[in-house]
Structures are given as C-alpha cells and as structure tokens.
N, C-alpha and C positions, 0 to 999 in steps of 0.2 A: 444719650446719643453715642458718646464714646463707648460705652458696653456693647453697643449694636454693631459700632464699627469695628473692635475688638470680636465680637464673634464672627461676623462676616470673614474679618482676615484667619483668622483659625481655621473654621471650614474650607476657606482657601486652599491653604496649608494643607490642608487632608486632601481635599483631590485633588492638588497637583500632585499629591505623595501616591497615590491609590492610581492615577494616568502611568508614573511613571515604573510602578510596578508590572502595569499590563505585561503579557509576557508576549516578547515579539517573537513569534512562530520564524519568519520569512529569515532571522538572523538563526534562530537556532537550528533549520534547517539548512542555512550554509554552512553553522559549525558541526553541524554530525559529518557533513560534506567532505570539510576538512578533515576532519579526522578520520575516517574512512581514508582520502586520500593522502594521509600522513601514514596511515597501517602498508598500505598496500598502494604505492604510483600506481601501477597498472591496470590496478580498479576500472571495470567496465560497468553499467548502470543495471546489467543482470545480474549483479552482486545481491543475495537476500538485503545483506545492510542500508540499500536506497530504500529501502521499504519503511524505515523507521525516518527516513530525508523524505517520503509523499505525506506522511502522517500528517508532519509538524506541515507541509506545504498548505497542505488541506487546512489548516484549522488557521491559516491570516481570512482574516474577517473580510467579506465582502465590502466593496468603500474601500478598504483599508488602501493608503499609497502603496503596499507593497503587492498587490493582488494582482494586479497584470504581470508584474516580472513572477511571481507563485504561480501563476498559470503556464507563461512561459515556461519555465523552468520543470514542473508538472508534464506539462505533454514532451517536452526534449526524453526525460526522464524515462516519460509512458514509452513513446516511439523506440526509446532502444531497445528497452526489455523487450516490444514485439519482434522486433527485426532479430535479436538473436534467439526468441522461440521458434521464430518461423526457420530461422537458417539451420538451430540443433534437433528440429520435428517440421520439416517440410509439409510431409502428410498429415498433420495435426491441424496446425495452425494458418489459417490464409490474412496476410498480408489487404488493410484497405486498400484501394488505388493510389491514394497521395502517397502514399507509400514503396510502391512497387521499382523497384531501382533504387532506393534511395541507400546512400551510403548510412551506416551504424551512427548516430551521433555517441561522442565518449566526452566522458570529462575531462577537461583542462587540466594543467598543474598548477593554473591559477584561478582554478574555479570557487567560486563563492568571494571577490573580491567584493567588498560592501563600501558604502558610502560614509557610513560609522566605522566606531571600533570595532564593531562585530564581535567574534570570540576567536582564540587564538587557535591552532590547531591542537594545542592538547589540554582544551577547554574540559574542565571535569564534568561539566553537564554533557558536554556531546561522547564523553570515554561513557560515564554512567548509562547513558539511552542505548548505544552499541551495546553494551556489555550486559544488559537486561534483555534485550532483543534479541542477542544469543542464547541466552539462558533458556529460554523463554519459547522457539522459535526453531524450527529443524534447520541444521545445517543446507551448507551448499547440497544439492543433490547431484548425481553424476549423471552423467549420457544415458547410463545402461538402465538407472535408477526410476530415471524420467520415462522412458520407454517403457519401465515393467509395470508402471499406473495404467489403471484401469477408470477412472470417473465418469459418473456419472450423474451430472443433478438435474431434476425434476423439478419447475419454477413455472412465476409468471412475471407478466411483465411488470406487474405492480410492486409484485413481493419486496419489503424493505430489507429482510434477510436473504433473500436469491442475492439481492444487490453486492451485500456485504460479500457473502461468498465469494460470489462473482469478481467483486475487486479483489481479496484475497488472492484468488485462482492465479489471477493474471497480475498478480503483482509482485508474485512469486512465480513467475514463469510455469506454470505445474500446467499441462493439458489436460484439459476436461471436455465434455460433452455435456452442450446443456442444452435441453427438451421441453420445451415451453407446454405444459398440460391443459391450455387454452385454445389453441394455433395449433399444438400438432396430435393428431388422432392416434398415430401408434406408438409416441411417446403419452397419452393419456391413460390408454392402454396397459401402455408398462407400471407405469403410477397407480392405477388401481389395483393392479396386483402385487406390487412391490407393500405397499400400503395396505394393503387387508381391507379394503374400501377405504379407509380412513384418510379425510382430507388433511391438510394443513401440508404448505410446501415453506421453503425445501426441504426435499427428499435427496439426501446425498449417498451415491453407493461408491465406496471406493476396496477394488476389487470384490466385489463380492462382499463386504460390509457395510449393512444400511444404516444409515443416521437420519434421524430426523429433526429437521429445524437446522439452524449454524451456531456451531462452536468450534471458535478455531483450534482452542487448546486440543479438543476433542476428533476432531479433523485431523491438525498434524498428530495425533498418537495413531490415526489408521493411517497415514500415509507412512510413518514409521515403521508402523508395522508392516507395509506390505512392502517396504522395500528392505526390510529385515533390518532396521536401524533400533 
C-alpha cells in the first residue's frame, strides 16, 4: 500500500512539474511587447516586430484563461496595421466598415501589464525572438518600396497555404492582389496560364516572379529582390 501511495505522489510530482513548464504564450507575448517598447517608445503596431507579439498570441490554447484577452489584444494589434496600410496605400487597401473613422489604436507605455511576474522588459527570451525575427525576416520597408511591389496570388478559399500567405501579406502590411481561381473567371484565366495548366494554388507573382505554393523565406527573397534590397 505505502509503494502505491509513494508512486501515486511521484507521478504527482512529475505533472505538476510538466503543467508548470507549459509555456505561457499570452505572457511571452507581452514580453516581446516590452521589449520592442523598451527599443523604440514610439513604436506603432505596423512595426514588422508585432509580427513575432501575433505569433506567440496565436498559439494560447483555446479554453486557455488567457485567450479572450489573446484575442483582444490580436485584433487591437490586427486593426492598427490595417488602418496604417490603408492610410500609407489608400488605393490598395480598403478599410472594413467597423473601421471607417476610426482613430489608429497605439501601444501604451504600459502596455502588457500582467497579473503575474510576467517577464521584465529586457527579458532574454523576448531580446532572442526580436533578434531572430530580424535576422530572419526583411526589414522595415519604406513608402517608395511598398509602392514599387507588384503581387499577385492566385488561391482558394479552402487553400491552407493561400491562408498562411495571406496572413503573412497582411501581417506585414505588404499589398497584394488576391484572385480566388474558383469565384473569379479572369483571375482563373490568368492562373492557367501563369501555370502552364498545372494545378496546385498558391501561385504567388511578385513583380513578375512566379512562385509556386508558400515559402516565406522564399517570398521575402523576391520581395528583396524587387525592391533592390
């Protein structure tokens, strides 16, 4: 009996140790926060670096206590980037209705206050994720930059990789044109020729460079390249 009880409390011991490792997304997403806003106050949310703060938002587990304020925080995030696409590419990007007037949401100086310890602003895990995400990742691109892009992708509504592009695109603020080859006849059009008949979406053209399927790595080297970077 005592061996039984003795294993019982051991296994304990292991998953409470194995719970307490989980890794909380929802906090490490406020410390990249921090530290972005420790680099730069001014920091607006169409900074590339909220890109690696939607990641970690994304992956708090559904259920999870922290996923309503992840969500919150998610769309605050999503909403600015669009409002300053729309406002640096008017004619590109249109604006939902809930949207229309609305003032830019920005980040606080006390943004990511937690109910824990959280991580400190010059937390090594959130310097390391910034600084791999630069490496890794095309800088800031400028007004002229943004404008001299040309995209094009070719999808469906189903596509798991359209998807992925697709948040890419817009998560990075980069304008594209995208042509559903189901729904639209002279975007299917373009697709069979762009493609040589050959199915399988996406088809991504950036300036005049086809790719097919999504790789970002792959992606930002032609968007590099066609902005001469």
């Amino acid at each position: 009996m005592r061996t039984f009880q003795a294993a019982v409390l051991i296994l304990s011991f292991l998953l409470v140790g194995c719970a307490s490792g989980t890794a909380d997304h929802y906090e490490q997403a406020i410390g990249i926060e921090r530290e972005l806003l420790r680099r730069n106050p001014t920091i607006t949310y169409s900074h590339p670096g909220y890109v690696s703060v939607l990641r970690e938002l994304d992956k708090v587990p559904r259920g999870h206590e922290d996923r309503d304020k992840a969500d919150t925080l998610t769309q605050r995030i999503s909403d600015g980037r669009r409002i300053a696409l729309n406002d640096k590419l008017p004619q590109v990007d249109h604006l939902p209705n809930r949207l229309e007037g609305v003032e830019m949401p920005r980040p606080s100086a006390a943004a990511g206050s937690s109910r824990r310890t959280g991580l400190p602003p010059s937390a090594p895990a959130a310097r390391r994720t910034l600084d791999r995400a630069a490496q890794g990742a095309l800088g800031e691109l400028t007004s002229a930059q943004i404008e001299s892009l040309d995209i094009t992708m070719y999808s469906t509504s189903w596509c798991g990789y359209c998807r992925k592009a697709r948040s890419f695109f817009q998560g990075r603020g980069i304008p594209f044109v995208e042509k559903d080859v189901e729904k639209d006849r002279q975007g299917a059009a373009e697709f069979r020729e762009i493609s040589g008949g050959r199915g399988g979406v996406p088809v991504i053209v950036v300036n005049g460079q086809v790719m097919r399927g999504f790789s970002q790595p792959a992606v930002e080297a032609a968007i590099a390249q066609a902005v001469g970077g």
